[in-house]
C-alpha positions as CSV (number, residue, x, y, z in Angstrom):
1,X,69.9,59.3,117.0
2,X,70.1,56.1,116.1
3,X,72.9,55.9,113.8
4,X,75.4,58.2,115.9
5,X,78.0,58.3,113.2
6,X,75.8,60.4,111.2
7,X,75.1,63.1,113.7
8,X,76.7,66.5,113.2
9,X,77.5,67.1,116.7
10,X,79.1,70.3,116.4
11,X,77.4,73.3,116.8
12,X,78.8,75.5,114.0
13,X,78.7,73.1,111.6
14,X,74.7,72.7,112.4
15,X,74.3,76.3,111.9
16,X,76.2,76.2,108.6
17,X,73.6,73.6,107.2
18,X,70.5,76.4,108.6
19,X,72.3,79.2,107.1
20,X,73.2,77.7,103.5
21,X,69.8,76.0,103.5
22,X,66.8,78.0,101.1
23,X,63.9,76.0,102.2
24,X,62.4,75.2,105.9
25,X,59.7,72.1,106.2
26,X,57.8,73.2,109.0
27,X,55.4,70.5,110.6
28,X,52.3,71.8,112.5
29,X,49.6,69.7,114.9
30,X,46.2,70.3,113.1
31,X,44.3,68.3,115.9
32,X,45.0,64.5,115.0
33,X,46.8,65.0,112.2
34,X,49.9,66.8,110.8
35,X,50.6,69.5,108.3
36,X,54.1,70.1,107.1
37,X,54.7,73.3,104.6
38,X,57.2,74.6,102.9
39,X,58.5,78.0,103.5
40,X,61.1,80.6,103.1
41,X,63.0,81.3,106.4
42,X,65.7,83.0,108.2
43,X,67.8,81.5,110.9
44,X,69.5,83.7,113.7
45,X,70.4,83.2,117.3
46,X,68.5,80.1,118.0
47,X,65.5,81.0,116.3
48,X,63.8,80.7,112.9
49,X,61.9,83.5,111.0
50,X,59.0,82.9,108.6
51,X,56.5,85.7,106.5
52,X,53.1,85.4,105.4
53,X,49.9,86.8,104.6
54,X,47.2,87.5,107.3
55,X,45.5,84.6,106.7
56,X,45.6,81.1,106.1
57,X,45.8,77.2,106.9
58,X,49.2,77.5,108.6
59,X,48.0,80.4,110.8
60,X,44.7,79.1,111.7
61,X,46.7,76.0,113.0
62,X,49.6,78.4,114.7
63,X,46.8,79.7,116.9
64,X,45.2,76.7,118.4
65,X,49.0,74.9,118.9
66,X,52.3,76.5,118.4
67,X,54.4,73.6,119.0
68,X,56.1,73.0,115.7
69,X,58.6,70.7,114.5
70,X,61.0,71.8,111.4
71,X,63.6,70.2,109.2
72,X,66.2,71.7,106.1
73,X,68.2,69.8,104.2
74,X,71.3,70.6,101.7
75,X,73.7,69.1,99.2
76,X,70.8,65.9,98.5
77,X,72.1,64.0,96.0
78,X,71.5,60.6,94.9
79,X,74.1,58.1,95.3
80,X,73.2,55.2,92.6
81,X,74.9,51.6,93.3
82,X,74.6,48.3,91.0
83,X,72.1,46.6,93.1
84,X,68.8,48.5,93.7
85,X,68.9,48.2,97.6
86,X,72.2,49.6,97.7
87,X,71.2,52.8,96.4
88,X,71.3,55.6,98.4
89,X,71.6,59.3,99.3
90,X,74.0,62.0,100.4
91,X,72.7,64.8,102.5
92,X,73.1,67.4,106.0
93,X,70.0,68.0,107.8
94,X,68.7,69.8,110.7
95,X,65.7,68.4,112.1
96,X,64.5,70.2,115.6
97,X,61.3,71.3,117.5
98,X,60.6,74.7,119.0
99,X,57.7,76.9,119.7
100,X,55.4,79.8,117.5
101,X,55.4,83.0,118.8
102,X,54.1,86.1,116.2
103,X,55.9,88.9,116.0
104,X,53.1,92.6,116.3
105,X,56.1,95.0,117.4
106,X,56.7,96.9,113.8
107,X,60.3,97.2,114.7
108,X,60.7,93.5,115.3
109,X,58.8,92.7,112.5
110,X,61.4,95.0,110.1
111,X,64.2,92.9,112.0
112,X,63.1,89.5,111.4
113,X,62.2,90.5,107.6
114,X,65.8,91.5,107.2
115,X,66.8,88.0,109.0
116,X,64.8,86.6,106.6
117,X,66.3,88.6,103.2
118,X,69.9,87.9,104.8
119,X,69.3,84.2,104.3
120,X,69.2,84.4,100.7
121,X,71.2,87.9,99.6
122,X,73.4,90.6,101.1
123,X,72.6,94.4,101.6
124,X,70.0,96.7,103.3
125,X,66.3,95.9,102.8
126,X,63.3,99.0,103.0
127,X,59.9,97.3,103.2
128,X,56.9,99.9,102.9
129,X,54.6,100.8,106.3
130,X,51.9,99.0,104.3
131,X,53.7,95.7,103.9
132,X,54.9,95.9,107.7
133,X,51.7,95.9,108.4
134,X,49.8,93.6,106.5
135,X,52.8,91.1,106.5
136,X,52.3,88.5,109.7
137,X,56.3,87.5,111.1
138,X,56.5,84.3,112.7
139,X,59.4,83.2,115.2
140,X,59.9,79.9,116.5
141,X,62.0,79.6,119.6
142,X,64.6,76.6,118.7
143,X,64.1,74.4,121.9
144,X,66.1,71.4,120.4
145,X,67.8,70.7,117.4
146,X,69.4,67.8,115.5
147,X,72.3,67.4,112.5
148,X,72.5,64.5,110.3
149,X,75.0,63.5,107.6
150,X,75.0,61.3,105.3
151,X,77.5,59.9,101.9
């Protein structure tokens, strides 16, 4: 990292940006070119949890490359200054790269679901066979993973 006073270097405190974070940019290879989408997520153990339907762009690309690269970001606010380039903003981030790996086992599925619930309310979650099984899970393995602060 370039700018090593920004870097949250402790572990915890990169965790607590993944956990009290609600929205995961994950960045796929599509060949030549990249494709970064939005998603839900779950964090737990080293690993990130996404849903989705059976099919789609973000799947088709998972298949033919499952290196990924993701980033979340809280607390963004702007930080406004008299002279326009002193303007500037006050974040954490996590940015980090990992690998795609889906998730067939029903029972694994139910787990990472509930990983996945956890990250945005408390309590026990029932999820019918149906949705089990028409839901695909995605887990990417965290290989590396950055924390950035800023204002």
């Amino acid at each position: 990292m370039r700018r090593e006073e920004k870097e949250i270097k402790d572990r915890g405190e990169i965790e607590d940006v993944l956990s009290r974070a609600a929205v995961c940019r994950l960045g796929l290879c599509d060949g030549d070119r990249p494709y970064v989408v939005p998603l839900c997520f779950g964090y737990k153990e080293n690993a990130l949890y996404f849903h989705c339907a059976g099919q789609g762009k973000k799947l088709d690309i998972l298949r033919k490359n499952s290196n990924v690269c993701f980033e979340v970001d809280i607390d963004c606010e702007i930080v406004k200054a008299d002279r326009p380039c002193d303007w500037g903003m006050k974040y954490e981030s996590v940015i980090g790269y990992g690998k795609a790996v889906f998730i067939e086992d029903a029972g694994q599925k139910r787990k990472a679901l509930d990983i996945i619930m956890q990250q945005y309310s408390n309590g026990e979650f029932g999820y019918p066979e149906e949705a089990i099984k028409n839901t695909v899970v995605i887990k990417i393995e965290i290989e590396t993973m950055t924390g950035k602060q800023s204002g």
